[in-house]
Backbone as CSV, one residue per row, in Angstrom:
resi,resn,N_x,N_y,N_z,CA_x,CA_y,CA_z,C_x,C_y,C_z
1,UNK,13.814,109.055,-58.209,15.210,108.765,-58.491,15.305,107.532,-59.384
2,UNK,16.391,107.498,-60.191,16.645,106.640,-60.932,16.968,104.924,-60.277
3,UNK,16.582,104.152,-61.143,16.998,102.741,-60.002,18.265,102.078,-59.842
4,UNK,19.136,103.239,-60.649,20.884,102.471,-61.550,21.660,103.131,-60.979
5,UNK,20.893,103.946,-59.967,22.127,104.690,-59.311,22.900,103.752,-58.351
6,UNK,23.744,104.306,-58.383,25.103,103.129,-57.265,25.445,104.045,-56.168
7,UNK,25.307,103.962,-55.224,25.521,104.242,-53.567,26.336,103.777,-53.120
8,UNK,27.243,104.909,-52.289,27.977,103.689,-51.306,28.000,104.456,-50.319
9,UNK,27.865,103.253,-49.566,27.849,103.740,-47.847,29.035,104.101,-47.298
10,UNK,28.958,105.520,-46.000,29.939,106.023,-45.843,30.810,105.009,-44.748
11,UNK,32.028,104.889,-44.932,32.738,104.176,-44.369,33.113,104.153,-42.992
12,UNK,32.405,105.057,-42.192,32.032,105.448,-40.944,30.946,104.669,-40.558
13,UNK,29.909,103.569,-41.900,29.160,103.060,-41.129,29.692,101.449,-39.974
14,UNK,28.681,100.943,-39.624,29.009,100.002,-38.561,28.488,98.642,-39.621
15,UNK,29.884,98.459,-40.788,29.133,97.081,-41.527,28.640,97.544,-42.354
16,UNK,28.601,96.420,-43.269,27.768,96.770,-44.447,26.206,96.650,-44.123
17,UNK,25.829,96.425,-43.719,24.285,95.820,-43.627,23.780,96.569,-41.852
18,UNK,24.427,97.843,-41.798,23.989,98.618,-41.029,23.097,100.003,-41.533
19,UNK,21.664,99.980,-40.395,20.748,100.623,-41.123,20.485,101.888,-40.692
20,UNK,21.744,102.928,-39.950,22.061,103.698,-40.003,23.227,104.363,-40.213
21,UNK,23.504,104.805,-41.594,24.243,105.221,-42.176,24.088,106.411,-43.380
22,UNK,25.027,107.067,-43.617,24.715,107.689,-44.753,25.604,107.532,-46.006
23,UNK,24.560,107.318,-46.966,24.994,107.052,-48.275,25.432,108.368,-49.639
24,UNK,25.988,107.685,-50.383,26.051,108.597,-51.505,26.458,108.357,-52.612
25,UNK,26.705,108.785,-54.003,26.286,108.856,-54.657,26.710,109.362,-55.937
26,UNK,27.301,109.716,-57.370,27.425,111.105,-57.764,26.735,110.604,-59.027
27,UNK,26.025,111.896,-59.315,25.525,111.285,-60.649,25.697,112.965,-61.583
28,UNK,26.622,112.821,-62.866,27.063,113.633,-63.264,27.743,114.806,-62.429
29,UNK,27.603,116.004,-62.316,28.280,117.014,-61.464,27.293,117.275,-60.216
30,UNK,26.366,116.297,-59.846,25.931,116.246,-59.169,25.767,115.294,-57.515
31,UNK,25.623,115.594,-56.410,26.284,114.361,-56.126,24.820,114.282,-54.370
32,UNK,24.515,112.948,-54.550,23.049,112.504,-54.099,23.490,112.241,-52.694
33,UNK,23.079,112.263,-51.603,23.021,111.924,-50.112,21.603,111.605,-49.667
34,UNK,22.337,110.404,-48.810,20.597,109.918,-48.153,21.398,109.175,-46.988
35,UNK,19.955,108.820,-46.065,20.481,108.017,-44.822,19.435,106.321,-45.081
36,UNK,20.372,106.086,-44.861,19.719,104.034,-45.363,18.770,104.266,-44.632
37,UNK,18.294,104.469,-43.691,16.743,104.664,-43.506,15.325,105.199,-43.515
38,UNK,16.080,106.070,-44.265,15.189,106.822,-45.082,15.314,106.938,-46.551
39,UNK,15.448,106.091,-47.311,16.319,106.148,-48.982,15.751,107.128,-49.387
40,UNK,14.185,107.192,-49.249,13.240,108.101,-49.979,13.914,109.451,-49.931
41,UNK,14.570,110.027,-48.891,14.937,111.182,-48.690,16.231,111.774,-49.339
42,UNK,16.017,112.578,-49.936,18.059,112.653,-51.426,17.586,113.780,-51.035
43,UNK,19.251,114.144,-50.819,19.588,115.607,-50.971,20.603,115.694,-51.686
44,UNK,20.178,116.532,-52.706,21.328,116.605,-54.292,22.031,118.086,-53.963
45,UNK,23.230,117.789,-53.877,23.750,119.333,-53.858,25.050,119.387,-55.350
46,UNK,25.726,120.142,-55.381,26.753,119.968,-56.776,27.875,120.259,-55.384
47,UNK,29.024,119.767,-56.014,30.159,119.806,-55.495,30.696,120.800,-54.445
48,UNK,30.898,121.814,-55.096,31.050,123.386,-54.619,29.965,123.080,-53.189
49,UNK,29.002,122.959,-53.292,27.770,122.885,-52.006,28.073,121.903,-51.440
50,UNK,28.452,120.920,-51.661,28.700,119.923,-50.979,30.252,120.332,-49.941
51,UNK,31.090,120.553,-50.586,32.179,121.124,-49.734,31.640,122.407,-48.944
52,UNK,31.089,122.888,-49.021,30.439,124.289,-47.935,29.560,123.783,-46.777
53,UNK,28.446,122.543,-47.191,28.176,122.047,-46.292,28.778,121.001,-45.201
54,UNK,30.102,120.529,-45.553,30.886,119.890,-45.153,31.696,120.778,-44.141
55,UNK,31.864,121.538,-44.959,32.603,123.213,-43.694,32.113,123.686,-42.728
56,UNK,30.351,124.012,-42.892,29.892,124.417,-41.931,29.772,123.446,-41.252
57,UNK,29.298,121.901,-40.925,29.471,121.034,-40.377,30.524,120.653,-39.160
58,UNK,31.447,120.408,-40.062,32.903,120.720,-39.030,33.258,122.067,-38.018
59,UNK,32.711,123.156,-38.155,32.127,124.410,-37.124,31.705,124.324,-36.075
């Protein structure tokens, strides 16, 4: 991953400087997820996927 990407933590976390949380991301029509403790780990989905996985979630 690129090093210029800008993250922001979801606002559900506990603080800024809490090290479980999940982050994100969008970079072009694409849009990056990770959990601050694992940065290494991105899951890139595009929009459309991102709202479907958000759906099934809430299920």
């Amino acid at each position: 991953m690129a090093q210029d990407i800008k993250w922001q933590k979801s606002s559900f976390s506990a603080g800024q400087d809490a090290a479980n949380c999940v982050e994100l991301a969008a970079v072009g029509n694409v849009v990056l997820l990770r959990e601050s403790d694992a940065p290494a780990n991105v899951l890139a989905l595009t929009r459309p996927a991102l709202v479907g996985l958000l759906g099934a979630l809430r299920q």
